[in-house]
TORKOL-4160 file (C-alpha; in steps of 0.2 Angstrom, whole numbers, padded with zeros to 4 digits, m for minus):
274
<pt num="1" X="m0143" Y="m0141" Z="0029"/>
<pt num="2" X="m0125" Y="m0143" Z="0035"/>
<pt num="3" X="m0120" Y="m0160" Z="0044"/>
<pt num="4" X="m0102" Y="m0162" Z="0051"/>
<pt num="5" X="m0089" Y="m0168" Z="0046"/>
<pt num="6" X="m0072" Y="m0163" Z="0047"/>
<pt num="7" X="m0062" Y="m0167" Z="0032"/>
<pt num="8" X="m0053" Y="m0150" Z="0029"/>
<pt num="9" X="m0064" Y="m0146" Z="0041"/>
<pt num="10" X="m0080" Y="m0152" Z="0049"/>
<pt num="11" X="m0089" Y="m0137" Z="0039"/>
<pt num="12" X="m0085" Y="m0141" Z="0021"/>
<pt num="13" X="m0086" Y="m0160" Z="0019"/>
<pt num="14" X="m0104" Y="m0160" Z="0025"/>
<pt num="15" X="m0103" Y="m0163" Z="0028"/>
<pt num="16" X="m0120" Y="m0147" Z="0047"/>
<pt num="17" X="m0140" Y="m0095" Z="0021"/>
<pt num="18" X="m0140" Y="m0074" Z="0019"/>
<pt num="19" X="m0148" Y="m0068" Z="0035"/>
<pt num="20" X="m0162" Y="m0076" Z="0041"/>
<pt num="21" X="m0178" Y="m0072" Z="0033"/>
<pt num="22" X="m0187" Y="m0067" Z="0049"/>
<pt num="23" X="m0205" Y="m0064" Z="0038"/>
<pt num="24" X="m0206" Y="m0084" Z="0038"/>
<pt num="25" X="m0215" Y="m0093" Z="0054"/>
<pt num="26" X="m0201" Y="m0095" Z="0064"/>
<pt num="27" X="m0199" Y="m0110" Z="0076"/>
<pt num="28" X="m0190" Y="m0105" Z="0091"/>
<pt num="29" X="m0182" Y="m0113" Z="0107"/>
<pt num="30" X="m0194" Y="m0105" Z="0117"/>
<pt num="31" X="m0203" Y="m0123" Z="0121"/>
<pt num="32" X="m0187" Y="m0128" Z="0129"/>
<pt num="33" X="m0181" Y="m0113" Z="0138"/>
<pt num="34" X="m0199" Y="m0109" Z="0143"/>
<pt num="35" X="m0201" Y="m0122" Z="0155"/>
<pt num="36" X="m0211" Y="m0131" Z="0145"/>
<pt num="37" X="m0202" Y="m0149" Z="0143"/>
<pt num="38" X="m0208" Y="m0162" Z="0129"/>
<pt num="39" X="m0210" Y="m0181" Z="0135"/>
<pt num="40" X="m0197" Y="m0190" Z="0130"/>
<pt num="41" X="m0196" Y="m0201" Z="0116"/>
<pt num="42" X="m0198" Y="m0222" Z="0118"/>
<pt num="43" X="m0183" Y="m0231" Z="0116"/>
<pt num="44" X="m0191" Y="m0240" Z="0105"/>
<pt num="45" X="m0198" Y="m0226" Z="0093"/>
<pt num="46" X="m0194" Y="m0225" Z="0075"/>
<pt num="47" X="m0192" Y="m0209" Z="0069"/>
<pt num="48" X="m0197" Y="m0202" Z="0051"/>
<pt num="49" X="m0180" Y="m0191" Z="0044"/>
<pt num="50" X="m0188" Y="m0176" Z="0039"/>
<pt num="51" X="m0192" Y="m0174" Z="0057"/>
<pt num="52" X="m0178" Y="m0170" Z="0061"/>
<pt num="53" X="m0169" Y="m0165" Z="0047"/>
<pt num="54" X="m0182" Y="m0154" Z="0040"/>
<pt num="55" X="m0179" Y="m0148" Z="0020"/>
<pt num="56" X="m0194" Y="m0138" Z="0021"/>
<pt num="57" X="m0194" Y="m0125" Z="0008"/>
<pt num="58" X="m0186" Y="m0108" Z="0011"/>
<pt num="59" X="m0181" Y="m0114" Z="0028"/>
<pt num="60" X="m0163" Y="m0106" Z="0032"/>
<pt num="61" X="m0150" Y="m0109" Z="0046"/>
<pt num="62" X="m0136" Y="m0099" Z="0053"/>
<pt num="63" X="m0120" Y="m0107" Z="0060"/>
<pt num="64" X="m0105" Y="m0104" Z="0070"/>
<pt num="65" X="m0092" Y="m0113" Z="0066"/>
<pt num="66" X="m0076" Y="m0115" Z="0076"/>
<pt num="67" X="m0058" Y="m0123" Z="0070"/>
<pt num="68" X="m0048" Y="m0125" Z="0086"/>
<pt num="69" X="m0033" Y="m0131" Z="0077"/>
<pt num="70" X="m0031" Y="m0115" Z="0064"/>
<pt num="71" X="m0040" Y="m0105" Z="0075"/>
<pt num="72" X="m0053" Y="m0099" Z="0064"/>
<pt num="73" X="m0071" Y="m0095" Z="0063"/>
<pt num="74" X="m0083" Y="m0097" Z="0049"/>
<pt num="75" X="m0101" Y="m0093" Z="0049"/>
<pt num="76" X="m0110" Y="m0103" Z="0038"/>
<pt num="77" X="m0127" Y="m0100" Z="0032"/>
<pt num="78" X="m0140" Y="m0114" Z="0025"/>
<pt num="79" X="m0156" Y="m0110" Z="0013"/>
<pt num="80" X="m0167" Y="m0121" Z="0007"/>
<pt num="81" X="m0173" Y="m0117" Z="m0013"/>
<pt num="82" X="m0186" Y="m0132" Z="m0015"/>
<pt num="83" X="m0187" Y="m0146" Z="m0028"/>
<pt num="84" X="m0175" Y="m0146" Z="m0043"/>
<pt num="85" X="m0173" Y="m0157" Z="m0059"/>
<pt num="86" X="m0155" Y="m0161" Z="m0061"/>
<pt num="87" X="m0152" Y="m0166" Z="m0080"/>
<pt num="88" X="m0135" Y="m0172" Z="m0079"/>
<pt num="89" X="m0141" Y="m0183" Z="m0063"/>
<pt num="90" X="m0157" Y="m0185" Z="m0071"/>
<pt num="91" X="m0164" Y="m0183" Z="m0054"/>
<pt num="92" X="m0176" Y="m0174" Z="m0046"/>
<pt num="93" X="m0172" Y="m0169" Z="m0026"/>
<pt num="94" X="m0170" Y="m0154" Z="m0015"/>
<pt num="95" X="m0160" Y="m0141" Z="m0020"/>
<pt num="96" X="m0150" Y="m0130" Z="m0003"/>
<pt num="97" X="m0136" Y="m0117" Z="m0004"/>
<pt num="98" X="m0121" Y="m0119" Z="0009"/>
<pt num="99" X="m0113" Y="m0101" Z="0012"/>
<pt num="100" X="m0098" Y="m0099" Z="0022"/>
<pt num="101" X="m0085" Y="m0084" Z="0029"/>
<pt num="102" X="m0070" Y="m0085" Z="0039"/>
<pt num="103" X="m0065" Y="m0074" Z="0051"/>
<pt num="104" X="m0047" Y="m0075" Z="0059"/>
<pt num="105" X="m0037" Y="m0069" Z="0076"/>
<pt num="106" X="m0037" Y="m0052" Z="0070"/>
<pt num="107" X="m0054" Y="m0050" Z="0066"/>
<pt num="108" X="m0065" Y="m0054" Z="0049"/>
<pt num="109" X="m0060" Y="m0055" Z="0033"/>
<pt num="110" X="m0070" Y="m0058" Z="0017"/>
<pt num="111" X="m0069" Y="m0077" Z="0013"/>
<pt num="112" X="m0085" Y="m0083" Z="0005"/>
<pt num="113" X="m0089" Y="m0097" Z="m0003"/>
<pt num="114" X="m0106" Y="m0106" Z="m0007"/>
<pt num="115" X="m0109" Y="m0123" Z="m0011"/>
<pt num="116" X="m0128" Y="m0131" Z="m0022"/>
<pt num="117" X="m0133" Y="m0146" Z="m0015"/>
<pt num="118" X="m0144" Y="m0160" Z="m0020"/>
<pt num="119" X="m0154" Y="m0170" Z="m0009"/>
<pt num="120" X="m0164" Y="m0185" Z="m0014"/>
<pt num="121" X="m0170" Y="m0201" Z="m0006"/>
<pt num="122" X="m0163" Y="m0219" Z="m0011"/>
<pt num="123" X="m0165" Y="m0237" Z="m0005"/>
<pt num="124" X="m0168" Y="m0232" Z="0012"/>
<pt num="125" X="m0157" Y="m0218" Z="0015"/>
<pt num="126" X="m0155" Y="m0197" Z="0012"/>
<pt num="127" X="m0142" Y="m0196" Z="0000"/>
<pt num="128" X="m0131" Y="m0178" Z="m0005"/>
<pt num="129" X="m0122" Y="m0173" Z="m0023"/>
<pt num="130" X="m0112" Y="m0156" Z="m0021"/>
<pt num="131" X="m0117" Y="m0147" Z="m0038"/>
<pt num="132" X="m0108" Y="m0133" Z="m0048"/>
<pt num="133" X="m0109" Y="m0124" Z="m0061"/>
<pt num="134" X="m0101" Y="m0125" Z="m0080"/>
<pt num="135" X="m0104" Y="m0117" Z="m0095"/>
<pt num="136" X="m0122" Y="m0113" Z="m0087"/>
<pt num="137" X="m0127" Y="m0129" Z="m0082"/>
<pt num="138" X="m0129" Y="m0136" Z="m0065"/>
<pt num="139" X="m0118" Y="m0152" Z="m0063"/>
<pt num="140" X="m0112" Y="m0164" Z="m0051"/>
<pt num="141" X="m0094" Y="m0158" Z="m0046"/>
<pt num="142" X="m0082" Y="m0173" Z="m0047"/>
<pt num="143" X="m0083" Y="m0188" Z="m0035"/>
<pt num="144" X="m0089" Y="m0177" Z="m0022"/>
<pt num="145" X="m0107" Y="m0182" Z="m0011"/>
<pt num="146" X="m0112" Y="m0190" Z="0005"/>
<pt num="147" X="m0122" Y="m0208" Z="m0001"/>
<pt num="148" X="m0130" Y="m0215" Z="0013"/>
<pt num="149" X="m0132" Y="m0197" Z="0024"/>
<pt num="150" X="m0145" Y="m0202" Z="0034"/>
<pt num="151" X="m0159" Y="m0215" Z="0036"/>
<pt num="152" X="m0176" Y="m0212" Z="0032"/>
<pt num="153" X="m0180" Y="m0219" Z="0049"/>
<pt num="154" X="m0171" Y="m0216" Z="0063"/>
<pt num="155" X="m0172" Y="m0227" Z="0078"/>
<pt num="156" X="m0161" Y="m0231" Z="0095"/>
<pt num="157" X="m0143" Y="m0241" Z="0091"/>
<pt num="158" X="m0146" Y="m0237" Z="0073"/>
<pt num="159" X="m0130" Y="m0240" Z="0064"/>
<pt num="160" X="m0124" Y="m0238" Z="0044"/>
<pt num="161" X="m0108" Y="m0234" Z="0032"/>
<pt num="162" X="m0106" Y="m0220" Z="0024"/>
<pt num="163" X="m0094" Y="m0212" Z="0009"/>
<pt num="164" X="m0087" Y="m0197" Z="0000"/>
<pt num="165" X="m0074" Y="m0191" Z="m0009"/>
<pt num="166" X="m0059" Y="m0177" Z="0000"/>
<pt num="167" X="m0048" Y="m0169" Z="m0008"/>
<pt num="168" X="m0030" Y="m0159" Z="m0007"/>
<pt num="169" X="m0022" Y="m0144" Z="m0016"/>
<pt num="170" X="m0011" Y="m0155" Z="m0028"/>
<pt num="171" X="m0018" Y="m0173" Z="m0026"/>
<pt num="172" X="m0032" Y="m0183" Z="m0037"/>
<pt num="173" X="m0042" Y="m0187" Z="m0023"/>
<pt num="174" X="m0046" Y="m0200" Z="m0008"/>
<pt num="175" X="m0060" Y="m0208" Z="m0002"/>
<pt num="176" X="m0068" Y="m0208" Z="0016"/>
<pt num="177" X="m0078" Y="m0221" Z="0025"/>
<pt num="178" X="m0090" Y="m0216" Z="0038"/>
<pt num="179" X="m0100" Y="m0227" Z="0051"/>
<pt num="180" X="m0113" Y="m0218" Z="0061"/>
<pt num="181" X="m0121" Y="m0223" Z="0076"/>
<pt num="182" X="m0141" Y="m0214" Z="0082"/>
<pt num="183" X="m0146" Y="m0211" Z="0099"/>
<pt num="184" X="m0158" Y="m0206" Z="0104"/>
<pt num="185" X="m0153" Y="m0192" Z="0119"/>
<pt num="186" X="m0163" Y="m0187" Z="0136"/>
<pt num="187" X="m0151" Y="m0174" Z="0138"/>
<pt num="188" X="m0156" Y="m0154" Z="0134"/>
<pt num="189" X="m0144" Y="m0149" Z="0121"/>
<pt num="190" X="m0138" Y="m0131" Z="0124"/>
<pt num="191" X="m0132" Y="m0118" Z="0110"/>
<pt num="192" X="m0132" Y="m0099" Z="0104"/>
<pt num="193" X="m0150" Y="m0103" Z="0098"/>
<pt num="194" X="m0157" Y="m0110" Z="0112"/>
<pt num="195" X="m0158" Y="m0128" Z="0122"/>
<pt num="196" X="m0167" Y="m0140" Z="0113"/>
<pt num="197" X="m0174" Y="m0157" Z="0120"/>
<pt num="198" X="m0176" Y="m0174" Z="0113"/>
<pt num="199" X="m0161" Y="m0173" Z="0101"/>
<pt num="200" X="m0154" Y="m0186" Z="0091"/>
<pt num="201" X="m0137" Y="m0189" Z="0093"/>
<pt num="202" X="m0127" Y="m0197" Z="0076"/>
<pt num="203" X="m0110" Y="m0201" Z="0083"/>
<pt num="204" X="m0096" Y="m0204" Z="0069"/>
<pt num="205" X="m0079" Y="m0212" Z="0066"/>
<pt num="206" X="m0072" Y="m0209" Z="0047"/>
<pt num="207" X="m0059" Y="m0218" Z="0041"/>
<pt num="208" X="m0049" Y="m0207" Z="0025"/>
<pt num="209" X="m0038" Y="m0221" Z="0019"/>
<pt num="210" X="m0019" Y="m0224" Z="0016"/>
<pt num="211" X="m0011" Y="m0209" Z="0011"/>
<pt num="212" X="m0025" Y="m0197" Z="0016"/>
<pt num="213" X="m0012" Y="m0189" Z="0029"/>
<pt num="214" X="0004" Y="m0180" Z="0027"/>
<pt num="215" X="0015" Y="m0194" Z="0028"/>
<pt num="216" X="0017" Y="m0210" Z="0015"/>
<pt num="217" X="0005" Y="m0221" Z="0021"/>
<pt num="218" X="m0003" Y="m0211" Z="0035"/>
<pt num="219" X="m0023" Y="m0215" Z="0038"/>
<pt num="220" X="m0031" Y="m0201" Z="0045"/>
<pt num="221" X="m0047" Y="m0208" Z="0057"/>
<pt num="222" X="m0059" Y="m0193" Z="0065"/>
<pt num="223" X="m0070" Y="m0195" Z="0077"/>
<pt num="224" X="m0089" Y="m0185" Z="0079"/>
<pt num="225" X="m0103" Y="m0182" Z="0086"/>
<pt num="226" X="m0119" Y="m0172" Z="0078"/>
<pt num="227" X="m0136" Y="m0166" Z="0089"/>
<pt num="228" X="m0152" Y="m0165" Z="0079"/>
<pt num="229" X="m0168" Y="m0156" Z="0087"/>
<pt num="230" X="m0185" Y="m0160" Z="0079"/>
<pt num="231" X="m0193" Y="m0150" Z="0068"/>
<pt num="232" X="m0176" Y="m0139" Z="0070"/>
<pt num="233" X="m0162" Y="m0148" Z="0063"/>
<pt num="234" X="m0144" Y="m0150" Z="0066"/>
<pt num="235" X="m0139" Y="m0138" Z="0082"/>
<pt num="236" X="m0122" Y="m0146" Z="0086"/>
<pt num="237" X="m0108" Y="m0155" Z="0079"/>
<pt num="238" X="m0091" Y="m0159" Z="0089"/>
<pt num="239" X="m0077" Y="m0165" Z="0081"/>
<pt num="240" X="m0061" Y="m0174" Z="0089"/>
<pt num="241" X="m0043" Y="m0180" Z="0085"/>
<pt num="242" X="m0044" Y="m0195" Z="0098"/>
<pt num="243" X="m0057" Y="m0209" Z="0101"/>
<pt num="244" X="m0057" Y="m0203" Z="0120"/>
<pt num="245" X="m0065" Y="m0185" Z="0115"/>
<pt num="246" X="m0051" Y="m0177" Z="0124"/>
<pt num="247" X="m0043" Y="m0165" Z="0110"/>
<pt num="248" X="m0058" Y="m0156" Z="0101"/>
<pt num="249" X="m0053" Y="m0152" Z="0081"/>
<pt num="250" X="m0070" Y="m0142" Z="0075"/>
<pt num="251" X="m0085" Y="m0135" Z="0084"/>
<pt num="252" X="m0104" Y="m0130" Z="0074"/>
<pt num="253" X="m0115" Y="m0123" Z="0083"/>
<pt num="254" X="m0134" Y="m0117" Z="0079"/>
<pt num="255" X="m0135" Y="m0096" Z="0079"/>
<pt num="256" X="m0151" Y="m0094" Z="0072"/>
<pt num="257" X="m0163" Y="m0103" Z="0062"/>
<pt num="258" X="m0181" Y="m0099" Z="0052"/>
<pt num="259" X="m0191" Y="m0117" Z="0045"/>
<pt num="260" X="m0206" Y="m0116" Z="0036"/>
<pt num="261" X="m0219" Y="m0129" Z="0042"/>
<pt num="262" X="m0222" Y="m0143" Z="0034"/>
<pt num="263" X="m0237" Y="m0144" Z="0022"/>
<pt num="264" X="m0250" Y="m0153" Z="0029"/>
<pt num="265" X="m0255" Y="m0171" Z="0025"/>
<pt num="266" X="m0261" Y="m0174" Z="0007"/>
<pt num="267" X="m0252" Y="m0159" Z="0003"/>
<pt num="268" X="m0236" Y="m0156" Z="m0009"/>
<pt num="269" X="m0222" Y="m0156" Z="0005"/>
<pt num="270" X="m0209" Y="m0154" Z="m0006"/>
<pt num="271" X="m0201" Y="m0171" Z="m0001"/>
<pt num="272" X="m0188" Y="m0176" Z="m0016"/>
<pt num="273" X="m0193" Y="m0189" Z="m0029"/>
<pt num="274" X="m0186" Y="m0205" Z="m0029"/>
């Protein structure tokens, strides 16, 4: 599943599927639009990852995303394939495809691109490696990866770092720090999907280092803010230029969404080997 994060744009560097596969049990907004309103969560409650960000097999998501600055829209699409054996990582994890289109002013035009993923968990946390393809092996494209995506419990004031790798038509590459912030949010989170309670709110400044902007020297600093629903996923992510939240870069929002339960206790999950 996608997380945010604007690097060339809040799609691509996380960094938030073909059309949703409607035959699979769907869960739907229908328990917050309905009237029907879960308690809320303690303050105190520590929160198991997968809850949250489910990596359930052939579970899919569909995305709109909105670039306010090139004033673009993508639609991205998630699917989840299941456990994988890596050999060049010599890993085991979760294997997902990120699909993407863009569509400009004028109206759509064919611009797709997909993206393997690897998920595994790691000294406490819920790591990435983007993957691809070479001479028919799947292999860790260079420098590229989110360590430290998320915790494997999230709880209230939660913080932690974060880093990947960005790069630029021409350059060899920069690296960007993250540091996240988890709330925990009492507010209903609305989108194209649906409103969803209970969210948690990972809120993000990333720091892309000397040089990283089109001047020499320039630092390029990003601020955001990602909504996750349980047993849904991530349904929002909002992306700014200033600390204030007043001049918006990037916009993802949930469109549609299928996730396949989770197996029942004592039962192959799927849940990526260490």
């Amino acid at each position: 599943m996608i997380r945010a994060g604007g690097r060339s744009s809040a799609w691509r560097q996380r960094r938030r599927t073909s059309p949703l596969y409607f035959c699979l049990v769907v869960l739907s907004c229908t328990a917050a639009t309905s009237g029907r309103h879960p308690a809320p969560i303690a303050a105190d409650a520590r929160i198991p990852v997968e809850s949250y960000f489910p990596l359930t097999e052939r579970s899919q998501w569909s995305y709109r995303v909105q670039d306010f600055v090139k004033q673009l829209t993508y639609q991205a699409r998630v699917r989840v394939y299941g456990e994988q054996y890596v050999e060049a990582l010599n890993r085991y994890g979760i294997a997902v495809e990120e699909r993407y289109s863009s569509f400009g002013p004028a109206g759509p035009y064919v611009l797709e691109e997909q993206e393997p993923i690897l998920y595994f968990r790691e000294n406490g946390y819920l790591n990435r490696v983007l993957l691809t393809y070479q001479a028919g092996r799947v292999i860790a494209a260079s420098g590229s990866g989110d360590t430290q995506f998320l915790p494997e419990i999230l709880r209230e004031g939660a913080s932690w770092d974060s880093n990947t790798q960005a790069f630029r038509v021409g350059d060899l590459g920069f690296q960007v720090s993250f540091r996240h912030t988890a709330s925990i949010e009492r507010e209903t989170i609305r989108v194209p999907a649906g409103a969803f309670d209970n969210c948690v709110r990972v809120d993000t400044h990333s720091t892309e280092g000397p040089n990283s902007g089109y001047g020499p020297g320039e630092e390029l600093v990003f601020y955001y803010s990602d909504w996750y629903a349980p047993e849904v996923g991530l349904v929002l992510t909002r992306q700014w230029d200033d600390a204030q939240r007043q001049r918006e870069r990037t916009r993802i929002e949930l469109i549609g969404y299928a996730v396949t339960p989770a197996a029942p206790a004592g039962a192959d999950s799927g849940t990526a080997r260490d």
